[in-house]
VMD Tcl script that draws the C-alpha trace (Angstrom):
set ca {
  {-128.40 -120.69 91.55}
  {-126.24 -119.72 89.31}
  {-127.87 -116.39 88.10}
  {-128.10 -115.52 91.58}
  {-124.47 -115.72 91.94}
  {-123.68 -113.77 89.10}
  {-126.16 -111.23 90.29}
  {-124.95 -110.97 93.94}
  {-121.36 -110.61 92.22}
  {-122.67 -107.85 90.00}
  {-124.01 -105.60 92.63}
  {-121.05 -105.78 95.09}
  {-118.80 -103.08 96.53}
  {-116.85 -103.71 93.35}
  {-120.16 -102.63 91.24}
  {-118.79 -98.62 90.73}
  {-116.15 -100.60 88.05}
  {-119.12 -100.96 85.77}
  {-120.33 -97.47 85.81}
  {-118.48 -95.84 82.96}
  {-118.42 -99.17 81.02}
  {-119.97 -97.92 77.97}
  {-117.47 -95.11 78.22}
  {-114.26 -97.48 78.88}
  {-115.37 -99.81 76.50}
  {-113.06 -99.07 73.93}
  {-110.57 -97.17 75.93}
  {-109.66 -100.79 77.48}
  {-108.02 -101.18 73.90}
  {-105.09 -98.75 75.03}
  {-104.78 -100.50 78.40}
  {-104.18 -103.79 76.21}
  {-101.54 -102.17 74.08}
  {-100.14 -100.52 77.38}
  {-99.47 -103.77 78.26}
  {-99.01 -106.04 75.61}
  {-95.89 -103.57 74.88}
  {-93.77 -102.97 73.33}
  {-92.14 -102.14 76.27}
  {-88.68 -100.88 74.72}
  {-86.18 -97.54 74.96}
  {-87.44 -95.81 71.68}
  {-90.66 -94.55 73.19}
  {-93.12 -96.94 70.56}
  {-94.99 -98.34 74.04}
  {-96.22 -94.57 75.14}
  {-97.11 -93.92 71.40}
  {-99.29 -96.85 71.01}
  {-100.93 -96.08 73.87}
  {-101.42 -92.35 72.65}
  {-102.49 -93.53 69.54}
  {-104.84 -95.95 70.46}
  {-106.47 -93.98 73.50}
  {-107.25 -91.34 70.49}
  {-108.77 -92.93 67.59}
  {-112.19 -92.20 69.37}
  {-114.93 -94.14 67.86}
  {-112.72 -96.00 65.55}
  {-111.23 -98.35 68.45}
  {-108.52 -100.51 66.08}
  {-107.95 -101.54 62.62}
  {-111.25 -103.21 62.67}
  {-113.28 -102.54 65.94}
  {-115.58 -100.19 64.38}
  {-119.44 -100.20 64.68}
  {-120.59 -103.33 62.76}
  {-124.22 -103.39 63.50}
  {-127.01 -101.16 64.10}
  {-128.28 -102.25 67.53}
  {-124.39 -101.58 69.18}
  {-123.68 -99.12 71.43}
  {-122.80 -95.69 70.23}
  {-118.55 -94.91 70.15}
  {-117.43 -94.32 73.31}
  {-115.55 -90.63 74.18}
  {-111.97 -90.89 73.28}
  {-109.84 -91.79 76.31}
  {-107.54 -89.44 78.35}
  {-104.10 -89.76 76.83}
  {-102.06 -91.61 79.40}
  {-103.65 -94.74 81.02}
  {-102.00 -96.98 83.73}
  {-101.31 -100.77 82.26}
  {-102.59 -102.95 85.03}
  {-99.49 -104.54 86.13}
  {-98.23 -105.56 89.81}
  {-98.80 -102.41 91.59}
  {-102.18 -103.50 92.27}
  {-103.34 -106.71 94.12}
  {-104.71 -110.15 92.20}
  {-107.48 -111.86 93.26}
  {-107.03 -115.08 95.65}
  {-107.65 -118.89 94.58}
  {-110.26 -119.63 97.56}
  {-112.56 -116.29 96.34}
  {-112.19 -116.69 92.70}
  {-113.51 -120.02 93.14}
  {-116.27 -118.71 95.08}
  {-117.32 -117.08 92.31}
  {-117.13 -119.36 89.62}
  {-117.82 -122.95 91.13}
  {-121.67 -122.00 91.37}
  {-121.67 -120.42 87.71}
  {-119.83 -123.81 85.85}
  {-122.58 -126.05 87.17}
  {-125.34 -123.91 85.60}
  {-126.97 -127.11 83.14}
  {-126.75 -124.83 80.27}
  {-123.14 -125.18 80.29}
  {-123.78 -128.76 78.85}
  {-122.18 -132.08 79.70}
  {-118.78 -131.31 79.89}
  {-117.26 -127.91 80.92}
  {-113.46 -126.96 81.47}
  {-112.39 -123.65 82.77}
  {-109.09 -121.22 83.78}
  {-107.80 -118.17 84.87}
  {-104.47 -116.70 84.76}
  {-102.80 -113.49 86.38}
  {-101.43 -112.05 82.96}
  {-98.77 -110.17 85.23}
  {-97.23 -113.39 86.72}
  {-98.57 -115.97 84.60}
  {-100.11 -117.68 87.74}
  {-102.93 -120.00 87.46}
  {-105.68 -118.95 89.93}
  {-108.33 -121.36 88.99}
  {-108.72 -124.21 86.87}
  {-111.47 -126.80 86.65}
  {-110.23 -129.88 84.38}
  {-108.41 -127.06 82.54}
  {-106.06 -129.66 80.92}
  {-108.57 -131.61 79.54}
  {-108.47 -131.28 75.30}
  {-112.32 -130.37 73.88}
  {-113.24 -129.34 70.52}
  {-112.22 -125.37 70.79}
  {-114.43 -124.51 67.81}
  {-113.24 -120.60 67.00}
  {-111.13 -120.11 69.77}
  {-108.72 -122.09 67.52}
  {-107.46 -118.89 65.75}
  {-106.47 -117.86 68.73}
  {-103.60 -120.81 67.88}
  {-103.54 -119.81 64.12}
  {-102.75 -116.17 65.18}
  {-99.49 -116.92 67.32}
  {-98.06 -119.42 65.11}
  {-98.34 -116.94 62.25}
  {-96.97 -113.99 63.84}
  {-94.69 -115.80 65.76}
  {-93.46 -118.02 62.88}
  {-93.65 -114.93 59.68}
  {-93.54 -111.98 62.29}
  {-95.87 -109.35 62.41}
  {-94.81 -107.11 59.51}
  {-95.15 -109.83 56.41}
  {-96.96 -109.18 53.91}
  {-98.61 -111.72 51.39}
  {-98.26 -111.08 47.95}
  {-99.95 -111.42 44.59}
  {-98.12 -110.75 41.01}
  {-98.10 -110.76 37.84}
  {-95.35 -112.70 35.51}
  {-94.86 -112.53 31.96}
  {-93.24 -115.80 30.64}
  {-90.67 -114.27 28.06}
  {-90.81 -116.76 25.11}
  {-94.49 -117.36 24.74}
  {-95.68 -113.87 26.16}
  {-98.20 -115.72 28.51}
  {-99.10 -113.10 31.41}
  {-99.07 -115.32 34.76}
  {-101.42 -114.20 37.65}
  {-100.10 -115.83 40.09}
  {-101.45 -116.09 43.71}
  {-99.68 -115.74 46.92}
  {-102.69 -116.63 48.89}
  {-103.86 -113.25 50.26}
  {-107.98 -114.06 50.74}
  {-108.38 -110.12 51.45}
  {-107.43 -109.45 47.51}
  {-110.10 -107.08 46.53}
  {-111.35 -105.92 43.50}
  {-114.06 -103.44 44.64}
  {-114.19 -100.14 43.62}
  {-114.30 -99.27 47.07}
  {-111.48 -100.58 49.04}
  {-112.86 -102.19 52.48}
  {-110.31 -101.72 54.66}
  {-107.08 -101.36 53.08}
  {-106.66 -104.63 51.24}
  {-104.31 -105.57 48.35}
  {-105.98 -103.97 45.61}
  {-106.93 -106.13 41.89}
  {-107.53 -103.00 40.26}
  {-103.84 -101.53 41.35}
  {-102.66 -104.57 39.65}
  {-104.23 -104.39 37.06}
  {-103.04 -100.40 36.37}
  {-99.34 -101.72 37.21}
  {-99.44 -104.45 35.47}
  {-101.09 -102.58 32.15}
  {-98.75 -99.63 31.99}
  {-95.62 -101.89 32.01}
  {-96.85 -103.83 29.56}
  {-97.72 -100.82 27.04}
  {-94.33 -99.54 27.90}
  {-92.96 -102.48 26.43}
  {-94.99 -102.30 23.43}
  {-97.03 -105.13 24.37}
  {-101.38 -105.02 24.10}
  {-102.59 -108.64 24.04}
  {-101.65 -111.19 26.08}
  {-102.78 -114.78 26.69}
  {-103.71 -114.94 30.84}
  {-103.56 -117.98 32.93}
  {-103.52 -118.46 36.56}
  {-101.28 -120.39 38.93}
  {-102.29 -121.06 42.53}
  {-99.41 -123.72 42.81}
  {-98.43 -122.64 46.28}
  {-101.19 -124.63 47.73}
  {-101.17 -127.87 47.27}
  {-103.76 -130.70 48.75}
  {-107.61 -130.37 48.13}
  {-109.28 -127.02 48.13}
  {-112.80 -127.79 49.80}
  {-112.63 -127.78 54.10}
  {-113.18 -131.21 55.55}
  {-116.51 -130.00 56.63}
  {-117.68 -129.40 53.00}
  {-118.81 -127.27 50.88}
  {-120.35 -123.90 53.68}
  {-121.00 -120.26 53.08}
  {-118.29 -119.39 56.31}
  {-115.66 -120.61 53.78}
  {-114.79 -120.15 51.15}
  {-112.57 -122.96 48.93}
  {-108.89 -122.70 50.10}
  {-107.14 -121.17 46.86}
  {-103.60 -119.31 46.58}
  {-105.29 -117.07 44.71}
  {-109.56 -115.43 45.34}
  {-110.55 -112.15 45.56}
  {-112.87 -110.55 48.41}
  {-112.82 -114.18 49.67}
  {-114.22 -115.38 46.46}
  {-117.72 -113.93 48.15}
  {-120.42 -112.97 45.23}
  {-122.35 -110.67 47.11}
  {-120.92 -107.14 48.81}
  {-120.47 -108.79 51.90}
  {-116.79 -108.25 53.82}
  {-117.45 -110.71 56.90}
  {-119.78 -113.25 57.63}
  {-121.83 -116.19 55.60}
  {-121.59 -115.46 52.71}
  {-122.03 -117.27 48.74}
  {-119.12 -118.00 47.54}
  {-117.56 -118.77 44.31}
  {-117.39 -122.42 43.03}
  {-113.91 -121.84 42.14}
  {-111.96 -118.59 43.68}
  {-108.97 -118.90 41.33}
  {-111.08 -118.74 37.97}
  {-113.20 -116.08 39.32}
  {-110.39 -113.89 40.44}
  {-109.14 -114.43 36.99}
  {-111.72 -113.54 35.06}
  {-112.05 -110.31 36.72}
  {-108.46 -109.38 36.48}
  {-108.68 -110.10 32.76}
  {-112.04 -107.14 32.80}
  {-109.41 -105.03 34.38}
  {-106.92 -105.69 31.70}
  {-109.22 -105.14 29.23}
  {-110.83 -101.76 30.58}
  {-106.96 -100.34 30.81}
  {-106.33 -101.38 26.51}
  {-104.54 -104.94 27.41}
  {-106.55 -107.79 25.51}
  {-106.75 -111.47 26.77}
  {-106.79 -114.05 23.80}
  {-109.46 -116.45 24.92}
  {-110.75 -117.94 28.62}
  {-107.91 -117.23 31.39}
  {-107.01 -121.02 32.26}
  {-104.68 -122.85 34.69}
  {-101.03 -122.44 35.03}
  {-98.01 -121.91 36.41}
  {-95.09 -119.20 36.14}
  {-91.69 -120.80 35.08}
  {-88.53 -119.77 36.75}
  {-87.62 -118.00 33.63}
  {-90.91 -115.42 33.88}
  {-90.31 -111.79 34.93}
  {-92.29 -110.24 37.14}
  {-94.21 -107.54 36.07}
  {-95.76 -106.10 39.05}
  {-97.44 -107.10 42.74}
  {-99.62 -106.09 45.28}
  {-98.98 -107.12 48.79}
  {-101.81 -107.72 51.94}
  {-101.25 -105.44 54.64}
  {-99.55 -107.06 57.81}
  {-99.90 -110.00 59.04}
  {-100.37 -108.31 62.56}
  {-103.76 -106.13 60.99}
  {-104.95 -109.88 58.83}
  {-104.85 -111.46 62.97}
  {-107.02 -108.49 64.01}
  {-109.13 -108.73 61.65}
  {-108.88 -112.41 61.80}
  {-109.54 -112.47 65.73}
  {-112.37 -109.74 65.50}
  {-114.61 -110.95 62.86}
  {-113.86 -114.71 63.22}
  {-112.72 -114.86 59.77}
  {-112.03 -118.50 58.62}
  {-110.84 -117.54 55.37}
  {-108.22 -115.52 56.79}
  {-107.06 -118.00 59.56}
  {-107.15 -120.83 56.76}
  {-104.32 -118.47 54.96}
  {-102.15 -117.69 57.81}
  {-102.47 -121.45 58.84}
  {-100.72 -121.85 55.41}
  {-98.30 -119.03 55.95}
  {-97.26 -120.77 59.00}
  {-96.78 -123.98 56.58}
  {-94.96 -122.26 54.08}
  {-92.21 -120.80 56.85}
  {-92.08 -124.09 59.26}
  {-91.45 -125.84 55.11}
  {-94.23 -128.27 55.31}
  {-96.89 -129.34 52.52}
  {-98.77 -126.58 52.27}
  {-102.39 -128.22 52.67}
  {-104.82 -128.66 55.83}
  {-102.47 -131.73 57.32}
  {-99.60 -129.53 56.95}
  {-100.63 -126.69 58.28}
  {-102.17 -128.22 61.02}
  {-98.44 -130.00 61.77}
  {-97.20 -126.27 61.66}
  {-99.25 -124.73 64.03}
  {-98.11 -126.97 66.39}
  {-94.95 -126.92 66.10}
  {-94.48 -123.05 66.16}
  {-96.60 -123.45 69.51}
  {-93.91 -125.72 70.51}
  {-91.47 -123.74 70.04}
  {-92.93 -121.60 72.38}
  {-92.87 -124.00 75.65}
  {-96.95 -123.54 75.33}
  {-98.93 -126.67 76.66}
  {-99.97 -128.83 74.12}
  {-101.16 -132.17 76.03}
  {-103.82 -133.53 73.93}
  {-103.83 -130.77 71.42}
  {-104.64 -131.34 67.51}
  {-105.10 -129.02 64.58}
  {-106.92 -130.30 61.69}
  {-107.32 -126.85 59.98}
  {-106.56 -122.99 61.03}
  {-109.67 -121.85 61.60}
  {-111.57 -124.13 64.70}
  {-114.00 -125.47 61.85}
  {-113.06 -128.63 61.94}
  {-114.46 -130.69 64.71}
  {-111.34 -132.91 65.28}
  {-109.13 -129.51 66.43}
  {-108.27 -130.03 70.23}
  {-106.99 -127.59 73.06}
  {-107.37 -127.02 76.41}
  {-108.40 -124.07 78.45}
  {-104.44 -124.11 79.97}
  {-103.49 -123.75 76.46}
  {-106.14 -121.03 74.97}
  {-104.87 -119.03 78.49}
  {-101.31 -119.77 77.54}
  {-101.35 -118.58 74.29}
  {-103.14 -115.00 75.03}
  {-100.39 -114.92 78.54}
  {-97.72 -115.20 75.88}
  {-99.36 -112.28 73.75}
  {-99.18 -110.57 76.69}
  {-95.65 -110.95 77.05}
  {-93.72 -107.85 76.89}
  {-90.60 -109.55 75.35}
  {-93.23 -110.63 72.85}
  {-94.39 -107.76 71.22}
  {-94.40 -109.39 67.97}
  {-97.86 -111.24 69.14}
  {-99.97 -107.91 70.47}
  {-102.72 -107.90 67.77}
  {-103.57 -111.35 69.40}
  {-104.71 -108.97 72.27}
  {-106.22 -106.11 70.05}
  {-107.66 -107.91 67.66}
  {-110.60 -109.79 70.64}
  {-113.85 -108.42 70.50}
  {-114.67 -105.81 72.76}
  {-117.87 -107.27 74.77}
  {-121.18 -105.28 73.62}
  {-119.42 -103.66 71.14}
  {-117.54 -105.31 68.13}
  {-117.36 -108.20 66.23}
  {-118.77 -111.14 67.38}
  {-119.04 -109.59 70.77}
  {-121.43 -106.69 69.35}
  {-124.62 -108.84 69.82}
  {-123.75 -110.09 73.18}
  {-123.61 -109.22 77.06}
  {-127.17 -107.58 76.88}
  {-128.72 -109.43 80.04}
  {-128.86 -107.64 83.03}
  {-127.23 -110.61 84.69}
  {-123.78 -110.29 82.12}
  {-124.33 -106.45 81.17}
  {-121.71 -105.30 83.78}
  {-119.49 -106.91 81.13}
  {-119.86 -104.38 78.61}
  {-116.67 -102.82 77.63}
  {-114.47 -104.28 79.96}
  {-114.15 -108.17 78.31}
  {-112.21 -108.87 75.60}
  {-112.61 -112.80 73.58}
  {-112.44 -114.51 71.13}
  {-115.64 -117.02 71.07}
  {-116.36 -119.93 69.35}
  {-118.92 -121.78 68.34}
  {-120.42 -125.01 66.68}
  {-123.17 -127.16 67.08}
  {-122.87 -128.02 71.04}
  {-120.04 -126.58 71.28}
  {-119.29 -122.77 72.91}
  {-116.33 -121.73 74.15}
  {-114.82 -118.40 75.58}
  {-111.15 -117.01 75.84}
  {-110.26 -113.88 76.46}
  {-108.58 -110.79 79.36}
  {-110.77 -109.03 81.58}
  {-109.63 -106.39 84.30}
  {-111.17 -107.32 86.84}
  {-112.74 -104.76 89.97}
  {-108.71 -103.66 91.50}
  {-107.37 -103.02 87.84}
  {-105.34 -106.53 87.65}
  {-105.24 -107.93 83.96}
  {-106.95 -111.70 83.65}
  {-106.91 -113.88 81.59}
  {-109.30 -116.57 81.16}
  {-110.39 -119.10 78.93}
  {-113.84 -121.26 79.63}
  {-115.05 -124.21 77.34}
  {-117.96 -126.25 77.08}
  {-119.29 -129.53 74.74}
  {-122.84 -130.99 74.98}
  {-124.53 -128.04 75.05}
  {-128.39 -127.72 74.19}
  {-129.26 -124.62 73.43}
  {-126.28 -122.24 71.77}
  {-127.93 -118.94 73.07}
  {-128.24 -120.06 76.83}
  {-125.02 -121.09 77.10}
  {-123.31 -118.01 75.29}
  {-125.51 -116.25 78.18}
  {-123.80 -119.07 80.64}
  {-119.96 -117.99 79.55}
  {-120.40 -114.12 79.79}
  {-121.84 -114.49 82.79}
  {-118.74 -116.09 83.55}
  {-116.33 -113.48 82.05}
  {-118.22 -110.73 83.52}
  {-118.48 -112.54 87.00}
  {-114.26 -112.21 86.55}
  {-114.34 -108.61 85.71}
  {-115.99 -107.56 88.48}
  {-114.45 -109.49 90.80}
  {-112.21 -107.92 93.39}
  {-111.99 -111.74 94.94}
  {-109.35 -111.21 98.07}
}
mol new
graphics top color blue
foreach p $ca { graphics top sphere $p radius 0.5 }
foreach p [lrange $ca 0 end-1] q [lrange $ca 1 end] { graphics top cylinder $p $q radius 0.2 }
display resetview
């Protein structure tokens, strides 16, 4: 019954929306910067827009092609797009629910399903189904991480990692600010903090005082707590460390599973001592465990790029090393112990700060991981409603960094049933997923051009593919919904 419902929806009067969806796909990102703002007098709204309406194939910092089976780059878009906003109706409570009611009691939703949908222009709820119930939100978690950290460091901070050179015993400090993107690739991946850069910085001051051999240690002080997840040892995390490189992966991976180091901080060490050595500074012995004294002087940093392009990248990939960091970001600025407890006590209250509903929530790490994190569909909604703000520009990559439906991230595999195609290109969401759990959150515009917001989440479920097939049905169902 519930295929048939999502089939009747996706060949109604409202089925022309889908037409050019390949071609929209990633023009939809400039309709979410259009309105996600900023909305000020200096003219920065219309240039986003511009600018993200003509990066062509390229669609955002990191909503490029990422595998070989996704759709070809959409056409750039036309320069000037119309945010959807309140010139243009929302759908009605009674034919939403229509809609939906038949899809949430499809069995492969599992034994407990929550669900809402929000009118990002008003804020209005126009469905719910147990939406304030708490479940395990799996992934959808960073959508949390992401507007504590931007909300609580701003958009625009940058993590950094430095060198310090302890002026009595000539020790050279690398110390570690906690920036998992740290690479030390010859080819940078996408504009990360770079070891090598470091390295040369750190090298040529040093000769210019004279100086060719130094004893290295490491300090990664700024964490404090234990370094391995709750969940254990797993190749989707690395160990939490102040200071890794590449996310302490060992194979040329940038997202993903991957190896990992057994211990980030020694490994990121030992490479930044080849560095030293390649540029004429010599290391006297194994680089060991430290920590910089007040009375070091810095030598020389890198720093990550924003925190806004770490939540896109974040958001798009579903990077737990990354939302483990800016959970600990948030830490360090709300001045709690910087370890998973604290962190967890952060996130929540930035989000309080915020007036966002937090009945029943808990945060047990920053990435969704953990099995004990709790939300609720009215809060997964609230947060993205509140990234949609326009007094809140601060929080947009929330919006730009979701995965475009059929085309990037974890999206790029998904949506290709006839029954959820019509989704292509016009969802946006963060998923998330763990062992009977899968859950959805995301915007949609739906058939009249009215931004939507919805977040659906299910535990119990069977089989992880069905109901992934169950929830964009769902999301797609919304989009092309004109519902009045």
């Amino acid at each position: 019954m519930a295929k048939t419902a999502a089939q009747s929806v996706a060949k109604s009067k409202t089925k022309h929306v889908t037409v050019g969806a390949t071609a929209v796909g990633l023009a939809l990102a400039a309709v979410v910067v259009a309105t996600a703002g900023p909305w000020d007098s200096s003219g920065q709204r219309k240039a986003e827009v511009v600018r993200a309406a003509s990066r062509g194939g390229g669609g955002g910092a990191d909503h490029g092609r990422t595998s070989p089976g996704a759709p070809s780059a959409a056409p750039s878009a036309p320069a000037v797009l119309a945010a959807p906003g309140a010139s243009v109706p929302g759908p009605t409570k009674r034919a939403l629910a229509d809609v939906l009611d038949p899809l949430l009691k499809d069995p492969s939703l599992g034994t407990h399903r929550t669900a809402a949908v929000v009118d990002a222009v008003t804020g209005k709820s126009l469905y719910g189904k147990s939406a304030g119930d708490a479940l395990t939100p799996a992934s959808t978690t960073k959508l949390a991480t992401a507007v504590a950290a931007l909300s609580a460091a701003g958009p625009d901070h940058r993590i950094a990692t430095r060198t310090a050179l302890e002026p009595d015993s000539g020790e050279l400090v690398l110390v570690g600010g906690g920036d998992p993107t740290l690479t030390a690739r010859e080819k940078n991946p996408y504009g990360a903090a770079d070891l090598r850069t470091l390295a040369d910085d750190t090298a040529a001051s040093l000769k210019k005082n004279g100086t060719t051999e130094v004893t290295l240690s490491y300090d990664t002080s700024l964490y404090s707590g234990p370094t391995t997840h709750p969940i254990g040892p797993n190749e989707n995390l690395a160990q939490v460390s102040a200071l890794m490189v590449d996310e302490a992966r060992t194979d040329d991976s940038s997202s993903g599973p991957a190896p990992r180091a057994a211990d980030p901080a020694t490994s990121a060490a030992g490479k930044f001592a080849d560095l030293l050595h390649d540029r004429g500074i010599k290391t006297k012995g194994t680089p060991g465990p430290g920590k910089a004294s007040g009375r070091a002087e810095d030598v020389a940093k890198v720093e990550s790029p924003p925190l806004s392009a770490l939540v896109e990248r974040m958001l798009t990939h579903s990077d737990n090393d990354i939302a483990e960091a800016l959970a600990r970001q948030v830490a360090i600025a709300a001045g709690e112990s910087h370890d998973f407890d604290g962190a967890g006590q952060a996130i929540k209250k930035q989000l309080d700060t915020l007036q966002l509903p937090l009945s029943g929530a808990h945060f047990s790490d920053g990435s969704g991981l953990d099995r004990t994190d709790k939300v609720s569909a009215d809060l997964l909604t609230a947060l993205l409603t509140k990234a949609a703000d326009p007094t809140r520009p601060e929080l947009r990559s929330v919006l730009t960094g979701l995965p475009v439906a059929g085309f990037t991230g974890t999206l790029s595999s998904r949506y290709e049933d006839e029954a959820d195609a019509s989704g292509t290109g016009l969802v946006r969401a963060k998923t998330g997923t763990l062992t009977g759990v899968n859950t959805l959150a995301g915007t949609v515009v739906d058939a009249d051009g009215r931004l939507l917001i919805f977040a659906f989440m299910t535990e119990g479920t069977a089989i992880p593919g069905s109901a992934q097939a169950a929830l964009d049905r769902l999301a797609s169902s919304v989009a092309n919904c004109g519902c009045r």
